[in-house]
C-alpha positions in Angstrom: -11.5 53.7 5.3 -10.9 49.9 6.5 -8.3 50.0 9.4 -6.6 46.4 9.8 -7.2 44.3 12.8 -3.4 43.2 13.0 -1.6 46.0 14.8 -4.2 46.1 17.0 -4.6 42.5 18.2 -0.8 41.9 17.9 -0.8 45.2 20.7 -3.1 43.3 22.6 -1.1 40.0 22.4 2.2 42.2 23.6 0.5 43.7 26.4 -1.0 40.4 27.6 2.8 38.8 27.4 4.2 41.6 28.9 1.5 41.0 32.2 2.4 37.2 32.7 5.9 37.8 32.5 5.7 40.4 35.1 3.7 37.9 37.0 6.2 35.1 37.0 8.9 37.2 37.9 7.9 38.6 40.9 7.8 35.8 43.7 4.4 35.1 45.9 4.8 36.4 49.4 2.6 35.7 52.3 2.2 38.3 55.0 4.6 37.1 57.5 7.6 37.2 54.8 7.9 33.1 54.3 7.4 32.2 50.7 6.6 28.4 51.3 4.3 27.6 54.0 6.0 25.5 56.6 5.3 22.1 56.5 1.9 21.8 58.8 0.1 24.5 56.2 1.3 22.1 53.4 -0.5 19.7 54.9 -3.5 21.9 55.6 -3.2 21.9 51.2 -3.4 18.2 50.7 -6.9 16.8 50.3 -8.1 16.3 53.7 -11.1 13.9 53.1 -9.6 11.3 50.5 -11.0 7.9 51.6 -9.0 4.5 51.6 -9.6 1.9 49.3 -10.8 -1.7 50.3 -7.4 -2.4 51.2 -6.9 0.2 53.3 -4.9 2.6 51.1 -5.3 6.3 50.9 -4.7 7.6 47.3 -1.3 8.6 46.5 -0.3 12.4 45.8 -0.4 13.3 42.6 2.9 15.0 41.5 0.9 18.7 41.9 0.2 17.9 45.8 2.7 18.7 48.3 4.1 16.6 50.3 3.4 17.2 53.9 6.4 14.4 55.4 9.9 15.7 54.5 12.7 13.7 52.4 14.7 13.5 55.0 12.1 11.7 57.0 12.2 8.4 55.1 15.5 7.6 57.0 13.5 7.6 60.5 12.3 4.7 62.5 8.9 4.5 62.0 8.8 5.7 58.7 6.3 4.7 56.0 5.0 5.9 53.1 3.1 9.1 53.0 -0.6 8.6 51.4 -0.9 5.2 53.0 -2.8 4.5 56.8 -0.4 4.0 59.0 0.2 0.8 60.9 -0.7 0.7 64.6 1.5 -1.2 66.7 1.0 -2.5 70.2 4.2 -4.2 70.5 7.2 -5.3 68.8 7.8 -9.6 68.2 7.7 -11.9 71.4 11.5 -12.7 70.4 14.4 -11.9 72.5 14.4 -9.8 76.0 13.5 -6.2 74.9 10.9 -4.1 75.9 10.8 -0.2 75.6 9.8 2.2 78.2 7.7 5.3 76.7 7.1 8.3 78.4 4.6 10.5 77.5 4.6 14.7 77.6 1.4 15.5 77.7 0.4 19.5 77.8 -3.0 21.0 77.7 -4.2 24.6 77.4 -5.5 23.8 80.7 -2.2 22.4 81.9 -0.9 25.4 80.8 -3.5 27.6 82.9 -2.8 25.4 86.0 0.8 26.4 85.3 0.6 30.2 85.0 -1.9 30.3 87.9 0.8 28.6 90.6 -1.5 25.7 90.9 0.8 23.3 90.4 5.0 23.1 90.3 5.6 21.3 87.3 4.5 18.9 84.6 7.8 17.7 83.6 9.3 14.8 86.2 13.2 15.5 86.3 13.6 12.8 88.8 13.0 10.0 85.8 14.9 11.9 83.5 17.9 11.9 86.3 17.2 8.1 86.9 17.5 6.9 83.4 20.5 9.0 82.8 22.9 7.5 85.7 21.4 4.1 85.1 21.8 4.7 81.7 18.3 3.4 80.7 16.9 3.5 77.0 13.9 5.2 76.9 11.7 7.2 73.9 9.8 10.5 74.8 6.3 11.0 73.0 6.7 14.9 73.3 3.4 17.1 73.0 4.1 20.5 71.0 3.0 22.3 73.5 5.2 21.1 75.9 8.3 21.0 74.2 7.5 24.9 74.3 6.9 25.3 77.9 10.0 23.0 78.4 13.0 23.5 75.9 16.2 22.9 78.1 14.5 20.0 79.4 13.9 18.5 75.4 17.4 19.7 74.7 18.4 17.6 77.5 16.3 14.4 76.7 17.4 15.4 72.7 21.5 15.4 73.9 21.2 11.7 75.0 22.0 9.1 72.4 20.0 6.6 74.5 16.6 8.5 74.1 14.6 8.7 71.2 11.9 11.2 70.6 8.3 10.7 69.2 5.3 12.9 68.4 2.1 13.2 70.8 0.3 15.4 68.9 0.6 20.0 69.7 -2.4 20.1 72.3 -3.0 16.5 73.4 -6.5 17.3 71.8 -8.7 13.9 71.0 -8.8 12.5 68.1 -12.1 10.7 68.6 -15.2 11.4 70.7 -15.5 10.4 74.3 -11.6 10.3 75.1 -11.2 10.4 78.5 -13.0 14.0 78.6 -10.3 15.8 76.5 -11.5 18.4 73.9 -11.9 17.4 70.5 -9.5 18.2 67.5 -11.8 18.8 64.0 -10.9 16.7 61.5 -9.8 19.0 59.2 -6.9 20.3 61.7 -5.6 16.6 62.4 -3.2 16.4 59.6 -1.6 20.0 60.3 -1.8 19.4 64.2 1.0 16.2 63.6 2.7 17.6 61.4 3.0 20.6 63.1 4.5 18.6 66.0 7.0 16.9 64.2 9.2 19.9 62.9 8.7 21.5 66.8 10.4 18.4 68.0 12.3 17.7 65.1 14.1 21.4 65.5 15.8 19.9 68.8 17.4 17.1 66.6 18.6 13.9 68.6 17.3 10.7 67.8 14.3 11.7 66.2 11.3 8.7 64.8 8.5 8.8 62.9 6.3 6.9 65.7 2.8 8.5 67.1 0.7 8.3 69.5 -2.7 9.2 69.8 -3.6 10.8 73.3 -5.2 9.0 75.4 -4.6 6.0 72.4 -7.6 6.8 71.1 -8.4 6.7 67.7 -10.7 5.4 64.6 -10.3 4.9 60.8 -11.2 9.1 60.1 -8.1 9.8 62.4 -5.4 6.9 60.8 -6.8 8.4 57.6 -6.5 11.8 57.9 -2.8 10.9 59.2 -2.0 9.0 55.8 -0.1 11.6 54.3 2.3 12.3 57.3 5.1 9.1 56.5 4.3 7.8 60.1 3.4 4.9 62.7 1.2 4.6 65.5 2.2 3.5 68.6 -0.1 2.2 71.5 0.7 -0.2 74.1 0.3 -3.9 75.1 1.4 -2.6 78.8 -0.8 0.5 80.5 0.8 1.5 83.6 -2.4 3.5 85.2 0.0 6.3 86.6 -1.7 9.2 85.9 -3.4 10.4 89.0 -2.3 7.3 91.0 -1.5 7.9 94.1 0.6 5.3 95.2 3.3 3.4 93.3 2.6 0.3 93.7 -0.7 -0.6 91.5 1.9 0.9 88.9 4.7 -1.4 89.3 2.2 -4.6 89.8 0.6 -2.9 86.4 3.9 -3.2 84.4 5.1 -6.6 85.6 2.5 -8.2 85.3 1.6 -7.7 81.7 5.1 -6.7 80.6 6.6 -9.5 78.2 9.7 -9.6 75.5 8.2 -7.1 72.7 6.1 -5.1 74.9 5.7 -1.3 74.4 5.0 -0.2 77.9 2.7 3.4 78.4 4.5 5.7 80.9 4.2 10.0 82.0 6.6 12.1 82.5 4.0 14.6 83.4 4.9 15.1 86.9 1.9 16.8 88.8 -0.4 14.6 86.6 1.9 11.7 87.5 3.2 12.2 90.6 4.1 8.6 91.8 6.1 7.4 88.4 9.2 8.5 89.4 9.1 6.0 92.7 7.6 3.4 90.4 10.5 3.7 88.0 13.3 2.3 90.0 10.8 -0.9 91.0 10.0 -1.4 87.7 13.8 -1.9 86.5 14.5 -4.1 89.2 11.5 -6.2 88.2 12.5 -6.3 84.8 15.8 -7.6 85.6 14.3 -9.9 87.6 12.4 -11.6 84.8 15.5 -11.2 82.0 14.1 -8.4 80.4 15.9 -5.4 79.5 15.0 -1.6 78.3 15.8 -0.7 74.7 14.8 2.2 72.3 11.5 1.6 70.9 12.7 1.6 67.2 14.8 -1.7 68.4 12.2 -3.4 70.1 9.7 -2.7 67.3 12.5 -3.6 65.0 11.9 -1.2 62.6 14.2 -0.1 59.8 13.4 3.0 57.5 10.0 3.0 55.7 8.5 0.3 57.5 6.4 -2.3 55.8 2.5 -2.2 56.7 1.5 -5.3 58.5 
């Protein structure tokens, strides 16, 4: 007897439905109970070694990537858009009497050590903190991860003050090239996540929040700017180098600042106490010098004179 085919494969056609509708309805979880990875896995997704074109662009996402800089990041200073190198600025135009003080937080695993081991106090310098507040000084904070961590009242306190602005120094102050200053070296397949990762610590603290960066120990090469083109972001160096890290007087840092400091510059500060202890008595010489010569401190996004998604130079 011939038995039809029908029933059966229209069984097998029910069961099959019955399977992908039970798998649509029931949600991915991940382990640790979040159903979308937070914003430095995204980026972990996003194809890591895309390579610019002769004009410098990294290939846009296509609309099935994820996009590792959030929406409401296109509003920040320093904005740009995500899947294109960032712009690296030194300083903002010669114009005018601004200039912008930047302090970086720098905090290593070793810092860290040094910390839990009594070697040292502290690696965050209250006395600048205290100076620009009663002087009332503009200044922008290029916070390390880790140290926004080991120091949270302190960031809520620089985040509660409408004249500072805060900018991302990477999670570890790893390097982002080879041979930078003896630091340890991030892989480049961790670069992207490592940002991006630093933004929503910082960005959790709210306050004048920017989209600028800064590379420690300012070094970097075209892998790192590319690997950073789908963060949204801009890279800030420096036309003025203070030295204070390990210096051990404050003068060579106050002779450092005024003598290259000009309208537009971008001058490299720490906030890093035991790594820089003397910048706290440099600070107040360094005001008066500016005064002195016209100049005046101002937040980093008006000196650069940047406006939401900033055009590449």
């Amino acid at each position: 007897m011939k038995v039809s085919s029908v029933p059966l494969v229209a069984t097998l056609a029910a069961v099959v439905g019955a399977v992908v509708l039970l798998v649509v309805a029931v949600p991915f979880h991940r382990p640790d109970g979040v159903d979308r990875p937070p914003v430095w896995e995204q980026a972990e997704q996003m194809a890591a070694d895309k390579e610019p074109d002769h004009q410098g662009r990294v290939p846009e996402p296509t609309p099935t990537e994820t996009r590792t800089s959030p929406p409401e990041a296109d509003a920040l200073p320093g904005a740009t858009r995500p899947g294109t190198r960032p712009p690296v600025l030194d300083h903002g135009p010669r114009s005018g009497n601004k200039v912008a003080l930047t302090f970086d937080a720098d905090m290593t695993d070793a810092m860290r050590y040094q910390l839990r081991s009594g070697a040292v106090r502290s690696y965050a310098n209250l006395k600048i903190i205290e100076l620009l507040e009663r002087d009332e000084v503009p200044a922008t904070f290029f916070l390390t991860g880790k140290w926004v961590e080991q120091y949270p009242q302190v960031t809520r306190r620089l985040a509660a003050n409408p004249r500072f602005e805060l900018a991302n120094h990477t999670y570890g102050h790893l390097a982002f090239t080879p041979d930078c200053y003896g630091l340890p070296r991030i892989a480049r397949e961790e670069m992207t996540a490592d940002v991006a990762r630093t933004f929503d610590v910082v960005q959790a603290y709210g306050g004048r929040q920017t989209r600028y960066f800064r590379f420690p120990g300012l070094c970097h090469d075209r892998t790192a700017l590319t690997e950073l083109a789908p963060l949204g972001l801009t890279v800030v160096d420096g036309d003025v180098v203070s030295g204070d890290p390990f210096a051990t007087s404050w003068r060579p840092i106050v002779r450092a600042v005024l003598d290259g400091v000009r309208p537009g510059s971008v001058v490299v500060l720490h906030v890093t106490e035991a790594n820089a202890p003397m910048t706290d008595e440099a600070l107040p010489h360094i005001l008066a010098g500016l005064a002195d010569r016209g100049l005046e401190p101002a937040p980093l996004s008006e000196v650069l004179g940047h406006a939401p998604l900033a055009s590449q130079p």
